[in-house]
C-alpha positions in Angstrom: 92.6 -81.4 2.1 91.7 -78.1 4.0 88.4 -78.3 6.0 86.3 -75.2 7.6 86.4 -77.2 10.8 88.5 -79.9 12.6 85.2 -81.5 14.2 81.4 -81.1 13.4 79.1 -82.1 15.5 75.6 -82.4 14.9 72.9 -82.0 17.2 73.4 -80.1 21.0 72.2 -82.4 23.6 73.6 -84.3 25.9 76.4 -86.4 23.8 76.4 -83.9 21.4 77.5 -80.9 23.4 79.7 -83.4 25.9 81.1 -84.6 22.5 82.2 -80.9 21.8 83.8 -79.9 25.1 85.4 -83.1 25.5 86.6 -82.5 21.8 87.8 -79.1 22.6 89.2 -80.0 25.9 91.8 -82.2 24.6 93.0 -80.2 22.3 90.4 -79.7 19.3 90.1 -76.2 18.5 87.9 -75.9 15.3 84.8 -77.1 16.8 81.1 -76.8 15.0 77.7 -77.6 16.4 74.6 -77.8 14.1 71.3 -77.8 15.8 67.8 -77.4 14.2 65.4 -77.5 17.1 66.2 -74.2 19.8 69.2 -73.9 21.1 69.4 -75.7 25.0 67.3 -78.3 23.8 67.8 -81.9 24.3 65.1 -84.5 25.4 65.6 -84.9 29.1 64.6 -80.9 29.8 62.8 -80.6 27.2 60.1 -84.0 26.6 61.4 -86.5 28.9 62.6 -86.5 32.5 62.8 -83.0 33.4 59.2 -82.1 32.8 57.9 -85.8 33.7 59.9 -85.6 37.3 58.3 -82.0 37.6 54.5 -83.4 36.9 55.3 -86.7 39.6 56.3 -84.7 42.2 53.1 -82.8 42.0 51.3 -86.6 41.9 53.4 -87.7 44.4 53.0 -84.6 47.2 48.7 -85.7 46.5 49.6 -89.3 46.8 51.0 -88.3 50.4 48.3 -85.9 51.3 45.8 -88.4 50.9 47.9 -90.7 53.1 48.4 -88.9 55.8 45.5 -90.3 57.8 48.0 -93.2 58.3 50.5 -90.5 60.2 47.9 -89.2 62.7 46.6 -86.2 60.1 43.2 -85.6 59.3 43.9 -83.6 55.8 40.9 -82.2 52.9 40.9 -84.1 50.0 43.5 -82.3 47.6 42.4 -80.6 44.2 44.6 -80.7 41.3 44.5 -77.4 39.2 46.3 -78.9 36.0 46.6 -75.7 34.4 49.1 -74.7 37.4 50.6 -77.9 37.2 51.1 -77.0 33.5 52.2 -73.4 34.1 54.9 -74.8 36.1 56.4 -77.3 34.0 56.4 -75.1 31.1 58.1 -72.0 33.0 61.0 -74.7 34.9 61.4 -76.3 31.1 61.9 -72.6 29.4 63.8 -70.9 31.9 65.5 -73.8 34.2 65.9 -77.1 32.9 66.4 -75.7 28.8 67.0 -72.1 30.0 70.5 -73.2 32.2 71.6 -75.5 29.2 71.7 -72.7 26.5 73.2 -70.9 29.1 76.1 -73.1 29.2 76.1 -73.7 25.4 76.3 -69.8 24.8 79.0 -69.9 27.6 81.1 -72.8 26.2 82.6 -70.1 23.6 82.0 -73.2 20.8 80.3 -72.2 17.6 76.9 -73.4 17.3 74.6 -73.3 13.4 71.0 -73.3 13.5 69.8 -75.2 10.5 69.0 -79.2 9.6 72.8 -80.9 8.5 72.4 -83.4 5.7 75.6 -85.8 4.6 76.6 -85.4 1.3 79.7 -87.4 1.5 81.9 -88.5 4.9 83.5 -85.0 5.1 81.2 -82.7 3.4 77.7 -81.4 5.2 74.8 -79.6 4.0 73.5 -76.8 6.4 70.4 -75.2 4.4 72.4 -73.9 1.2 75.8 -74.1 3.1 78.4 -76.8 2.7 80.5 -77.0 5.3 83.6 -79.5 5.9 85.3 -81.3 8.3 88.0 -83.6 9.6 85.6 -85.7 11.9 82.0 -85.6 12.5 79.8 -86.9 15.3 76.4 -87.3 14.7 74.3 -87.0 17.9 71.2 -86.4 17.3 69.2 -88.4 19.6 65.8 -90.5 19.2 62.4 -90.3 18.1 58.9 -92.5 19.5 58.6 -95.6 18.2 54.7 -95.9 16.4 54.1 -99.3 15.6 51.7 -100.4 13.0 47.9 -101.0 14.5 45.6 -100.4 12.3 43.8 -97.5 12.5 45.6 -95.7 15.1 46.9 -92.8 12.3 43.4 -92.1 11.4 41.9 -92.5 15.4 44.9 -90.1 17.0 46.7 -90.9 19.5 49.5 -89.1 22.0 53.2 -90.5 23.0 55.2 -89.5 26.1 56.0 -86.6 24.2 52.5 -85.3 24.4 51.3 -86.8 27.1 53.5 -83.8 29.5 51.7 -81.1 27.8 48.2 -82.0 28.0 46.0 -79.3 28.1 43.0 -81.4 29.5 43.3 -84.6 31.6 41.5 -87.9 29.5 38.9 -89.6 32.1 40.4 -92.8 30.5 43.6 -93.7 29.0 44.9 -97.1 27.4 49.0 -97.3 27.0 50.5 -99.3 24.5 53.5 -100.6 25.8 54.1 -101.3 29.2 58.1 -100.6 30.1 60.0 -97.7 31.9 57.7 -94.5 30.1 54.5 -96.6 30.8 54.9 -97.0 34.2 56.2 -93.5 35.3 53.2 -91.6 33.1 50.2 -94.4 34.1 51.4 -93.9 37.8 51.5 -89.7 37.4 48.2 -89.7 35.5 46.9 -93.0 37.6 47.3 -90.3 40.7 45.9 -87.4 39.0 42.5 -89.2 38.4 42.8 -91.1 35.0 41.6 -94.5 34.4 44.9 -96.4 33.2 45.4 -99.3 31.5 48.2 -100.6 30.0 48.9 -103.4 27.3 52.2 -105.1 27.4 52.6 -107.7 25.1 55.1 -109.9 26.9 54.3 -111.9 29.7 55.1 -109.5 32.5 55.9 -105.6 32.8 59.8 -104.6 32.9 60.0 -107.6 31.2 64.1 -106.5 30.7 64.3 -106.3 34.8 64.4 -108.5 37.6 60.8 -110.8 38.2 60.5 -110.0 41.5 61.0 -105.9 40.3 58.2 -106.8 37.4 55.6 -108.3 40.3 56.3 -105.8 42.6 55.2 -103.0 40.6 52.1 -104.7 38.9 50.9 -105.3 42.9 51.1 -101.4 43.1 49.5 -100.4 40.1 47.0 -103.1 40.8 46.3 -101.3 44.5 46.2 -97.6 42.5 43.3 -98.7 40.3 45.3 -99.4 37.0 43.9 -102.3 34.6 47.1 -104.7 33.5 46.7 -106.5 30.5 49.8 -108.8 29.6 50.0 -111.3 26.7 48.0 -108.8 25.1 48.5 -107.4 21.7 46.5 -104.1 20.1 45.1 -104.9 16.9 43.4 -102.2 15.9 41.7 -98.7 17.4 38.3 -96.8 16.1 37.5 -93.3 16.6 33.1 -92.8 17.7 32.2 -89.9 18.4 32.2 -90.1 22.2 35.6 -92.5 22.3 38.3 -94.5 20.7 37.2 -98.3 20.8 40.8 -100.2 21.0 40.5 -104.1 20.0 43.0 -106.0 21.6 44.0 -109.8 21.4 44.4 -111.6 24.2 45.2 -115.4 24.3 42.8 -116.5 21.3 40.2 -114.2 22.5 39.5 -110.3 21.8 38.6 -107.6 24.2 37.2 -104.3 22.9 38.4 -101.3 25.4 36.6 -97.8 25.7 39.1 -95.0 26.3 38.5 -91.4 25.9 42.5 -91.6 24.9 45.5 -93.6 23.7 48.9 -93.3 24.2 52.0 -95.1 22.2 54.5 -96.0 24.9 56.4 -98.9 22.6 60.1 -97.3 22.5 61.9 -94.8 20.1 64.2 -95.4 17.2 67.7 -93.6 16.1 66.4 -90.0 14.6 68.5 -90.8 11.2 65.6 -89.2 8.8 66.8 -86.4 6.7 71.1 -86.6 8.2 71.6 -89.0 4.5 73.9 -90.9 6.4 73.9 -93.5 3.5 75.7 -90.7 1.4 78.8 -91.0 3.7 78.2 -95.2 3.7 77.6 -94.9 7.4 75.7 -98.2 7.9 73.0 -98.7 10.6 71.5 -102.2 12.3 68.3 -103.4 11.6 66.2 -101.3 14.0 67.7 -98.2 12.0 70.6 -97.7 14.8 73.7 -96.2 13.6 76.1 -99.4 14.3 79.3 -98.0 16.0 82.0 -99.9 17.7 83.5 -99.4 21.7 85.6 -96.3 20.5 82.2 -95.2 19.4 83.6 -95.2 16.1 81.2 -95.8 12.7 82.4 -97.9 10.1 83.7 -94.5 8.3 86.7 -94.0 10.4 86.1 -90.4 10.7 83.1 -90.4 11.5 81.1 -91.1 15.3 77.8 -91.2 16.7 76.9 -91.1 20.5 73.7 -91.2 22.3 70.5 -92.7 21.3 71.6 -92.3 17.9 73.5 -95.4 18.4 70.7 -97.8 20.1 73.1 -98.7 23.5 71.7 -97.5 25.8 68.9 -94.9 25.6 69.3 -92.9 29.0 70.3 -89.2 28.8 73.4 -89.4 31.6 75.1 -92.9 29.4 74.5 -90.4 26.1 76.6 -87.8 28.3 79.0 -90.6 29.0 79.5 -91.6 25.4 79.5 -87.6 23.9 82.9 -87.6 26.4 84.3 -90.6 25.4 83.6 -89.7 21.6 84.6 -86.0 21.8 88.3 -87.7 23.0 88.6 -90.4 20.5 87.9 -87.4 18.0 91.3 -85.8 19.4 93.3 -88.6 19.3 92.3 -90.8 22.4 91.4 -94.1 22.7 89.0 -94.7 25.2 86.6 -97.8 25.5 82.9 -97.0 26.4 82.0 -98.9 29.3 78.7 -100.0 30.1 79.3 -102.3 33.2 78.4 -99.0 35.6 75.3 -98.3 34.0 72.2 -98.2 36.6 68.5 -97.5 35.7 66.0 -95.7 37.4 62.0 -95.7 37.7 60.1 -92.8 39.5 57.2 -94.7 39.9 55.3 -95.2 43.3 57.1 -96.9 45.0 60.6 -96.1 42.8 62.6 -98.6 41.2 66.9 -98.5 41.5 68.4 -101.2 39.5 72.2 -101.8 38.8 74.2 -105.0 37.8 73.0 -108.3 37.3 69.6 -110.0 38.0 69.1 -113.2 39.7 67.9 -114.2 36.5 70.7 -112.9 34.3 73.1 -115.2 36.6 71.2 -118.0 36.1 71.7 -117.7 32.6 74.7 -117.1 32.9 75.5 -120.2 35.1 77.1 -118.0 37.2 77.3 -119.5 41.4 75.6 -116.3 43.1 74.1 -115.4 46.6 70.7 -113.5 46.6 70.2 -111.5 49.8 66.3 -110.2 49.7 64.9 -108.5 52.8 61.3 -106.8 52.7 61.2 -102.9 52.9 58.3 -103.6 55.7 61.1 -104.9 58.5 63.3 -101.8 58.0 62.0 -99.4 60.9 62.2 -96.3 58.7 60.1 -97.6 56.3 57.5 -98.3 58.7 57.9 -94.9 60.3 57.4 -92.8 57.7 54.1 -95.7 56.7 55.8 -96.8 53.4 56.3 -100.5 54.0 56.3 -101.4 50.2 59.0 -103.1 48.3 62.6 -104.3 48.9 66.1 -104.5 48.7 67.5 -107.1 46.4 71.5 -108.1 46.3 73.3 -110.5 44.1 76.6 -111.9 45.6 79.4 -114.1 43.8 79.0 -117.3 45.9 83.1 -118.0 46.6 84.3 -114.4 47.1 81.4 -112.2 48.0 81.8 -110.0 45.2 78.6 -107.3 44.9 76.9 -108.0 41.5 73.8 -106.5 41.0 71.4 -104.5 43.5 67.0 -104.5 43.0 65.2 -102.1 45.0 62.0 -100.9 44.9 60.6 -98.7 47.6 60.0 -95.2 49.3 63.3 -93.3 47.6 65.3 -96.5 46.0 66.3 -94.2 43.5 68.9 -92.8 46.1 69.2 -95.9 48.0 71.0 -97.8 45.3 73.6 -95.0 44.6 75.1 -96.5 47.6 75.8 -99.7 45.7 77.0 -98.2 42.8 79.8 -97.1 44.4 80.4 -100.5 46.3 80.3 -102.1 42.7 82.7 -99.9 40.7 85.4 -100.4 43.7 84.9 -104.1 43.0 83.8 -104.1 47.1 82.4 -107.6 48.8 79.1 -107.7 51.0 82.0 -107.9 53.6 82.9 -104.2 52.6 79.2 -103.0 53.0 79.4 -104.7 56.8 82.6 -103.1 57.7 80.1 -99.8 57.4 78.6 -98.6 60.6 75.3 -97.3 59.0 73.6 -94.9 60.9 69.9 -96.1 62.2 67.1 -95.7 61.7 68.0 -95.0 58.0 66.6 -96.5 55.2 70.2 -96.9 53.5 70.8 -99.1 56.3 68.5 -101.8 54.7 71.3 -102.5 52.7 73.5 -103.9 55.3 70.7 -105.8 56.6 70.9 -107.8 52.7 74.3 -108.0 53.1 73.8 -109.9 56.1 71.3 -112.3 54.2 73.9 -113.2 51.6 76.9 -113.7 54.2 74.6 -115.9 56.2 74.5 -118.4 52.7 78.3 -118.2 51.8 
């Protein structure tokens, strides 16, 4: 059979448009993209952590104004003019973050079709009243927010991380339903800005997915910022008065009622499969809706792949990039294996969060013989100088050889500070390797030699 293209790819963000030049790059040179939001869009610069990062840097510049009586610096309490704050996220969304990606679609010289694609068998697609066809498909076309279902919360209103970016108006108060990753960043932002936070989590701590001592950590500095923690806690159901919405939530056996002027769903997001009628190509899906795909990235209909959230691995914007490339070459003839052993997550909370590898948890578990090196980020002396003594550094050793496992850090830029392990990790290096390092001092990257030490002193 003759198709109009050799690939089509639907949906232009980051594995959908890494999908199509890695496609094109090895060879493919029909190439089709169907987008039906504007073209440059994707989550990240768009909803998620373009705009968010723009909104805590402005949180965390006030955080260190009003800290800097601690440094010798008498400053005025600072004012936060949200409509600037506003202004500025929306121009560095429009004409940076989404602005430079539609530069480089436009650039890429690959066709791209405005319109919403619809299966109507495992070649054919439905554009609006086109049909086009292809030889392979990827579908790419992200996630959507989870809204679980509490009764009354349709009929009360409510926002998601989505919204809560764009607000016109700071809430005085604000109750989060969930209490992972998007909780934390937003309740520490808005926590900053003047809100009254509090979060629900139902499990028994937050970050329940990361490392305890990551999970305590964090509640101890929300705790200190004024944010109200409730875990084992459950939302049953949220009423709209006419001054607030009154949110009942179990805890235990017992039932709190919380007065919020808003709420905000923070509970996850699902594979954005509504209208594609994947089930008209027999494409099947898991039971939270993912598209199920196998380590080629491959559906069970051989021709066709999905990369990115669609597929429920791993829901982080630079892994969907990962997987668009590793798709776009299996489409041309590869076979390359997505790997998922290098993937690190980050948290720009206050302090921030680096995480890669395994927990000490995870290795017991496991059953796996490991080495945990901790040291306190109050004993490293550029901590203390610049007065952020919070947090730690965190490193998980195989017991015989050494071997670097898994890193935890929280602290004053541990997003940075744990790039260093990565590295370490993905050249399969020992705590002997990170020794053999002169690291410069006083440096807050030296912190991690100074764990190294703590797990060579126990093998």
């Amino acid at each position: 059979m003759k198709y109009d293209y050799e690939l089509i790819v639907i949906g232009t963000g980051s594995a959908g448009f890494n999908a199509a030049q890695s496609a094109k790059k090895n060879g493919v040179k029909k190439i089709c993209m169907i987008e039906k939001r504007a073209l440059g869009y994707s989550l990240c610069t768009n909803e998620g952590c373009m705009p968010s990062k723009t909104i805590i840097a402005t949180a965390e510049r006030k955080r260190m104004i009003e800290s800097a009586d601690a440094l010798g610096i008498k400053a005025t309490k600072p004012v936060v003019e949200w409509r600037r704050v506003q202004n500025r996220v929306k121009y560095l969304v429009s004409n940076t973050f989404a602005g430079e990606r539609k530069k480089g679609i436009q650039a890429s010289g690959i066709k791209v079709m405005k319109g919403e694609a619809a299966f109507i068998n495992q070649h054919e697609i439905q554009v609006g009243k086109k049909t086009l066809t292809a030889e392979k498909i990827v579908i790419a076309t992200g996630s959507e927010v989870f809204v679980p279902p509490i009764g009354g919360l349709e009929s009360a209103g409510y926002i998601t991380s989505d919204e809560a970016l764009f607000l016109t108006k700071l809430p005085k108060s604000l109750l989060i339903i969930g209490g992972g990753i998007i909780a934390i960043e937003i309740g520490t932002f808005l926590a900053h800005m003047g809100v009254e936070i509090t979060i629900i989590e139902q499990a028994p701590r937050l970050l329940a997915r990361f490392d305890k001592d990551v999970s305590d950590e964090i509640a101890a500095s929300l705790k200190k910022l004024g944010v109200k923690v409730l875990l084992n806690a459950q939302v049953e159901s949220v009423y709209k008065t006419k001054k607030v919405k009154e949110v009942v939530v179990a805890v235990g056996k017992s039932e709190r009622k919380i007065n919020v002027a808003e709420v905000m769903v923070a509970t996850g997001r699902k594979a954005a499969i509504e209208g594609l009628a994947i089930e008209n190509a027999g494409i099947k899906t898991d039971e939270r809706g993912s598209v199920v795909v196998n380590d080629y990235l491959q559906t069970n209909v051989a021709n066709i792949y999905a990369a990115g959230d669609i597929n429920g691995k791993v829901p982080l914007v630079y892994v969907a990039g990962m997987e668009g490339r590793v798709a776009g070459a299996n489409v041309a003839g590869k076979k390359e294996k997505m790997d998922y052993t290098m993937v690190s997550s980050v948290i720009f909370s206050s302090p921030e969060i680096g995480t890669i590898g395994i927990t000490e948890q995870d290795a017991k578990k496991a059953k796996k013989s490991v080495v945990v090196g901790k040291v306190l980020m109050k004993d490293i002396g550029k901590a203390v100088a610049l007065a952020e003594p919070e947090g730690f550094i965190k490193l998980i050793a195989e017991k015989k050889t050494g071997k670097i496992l898994g890193m935890q850090v929280v602290g004053v830029q541990a997003t940075d500070i744990m790039q260093v392990v990565i590295a370490h990790i993905y050249h399969g290096d020992t705590v002997y390797d990170i020794l053999a390092i002169p690291y410069p001092h006083p440096t807050l990257g030296e912190a991690l030699s100074y764990a190294a030490d703590e797990v060579v002193a126990q093998l």
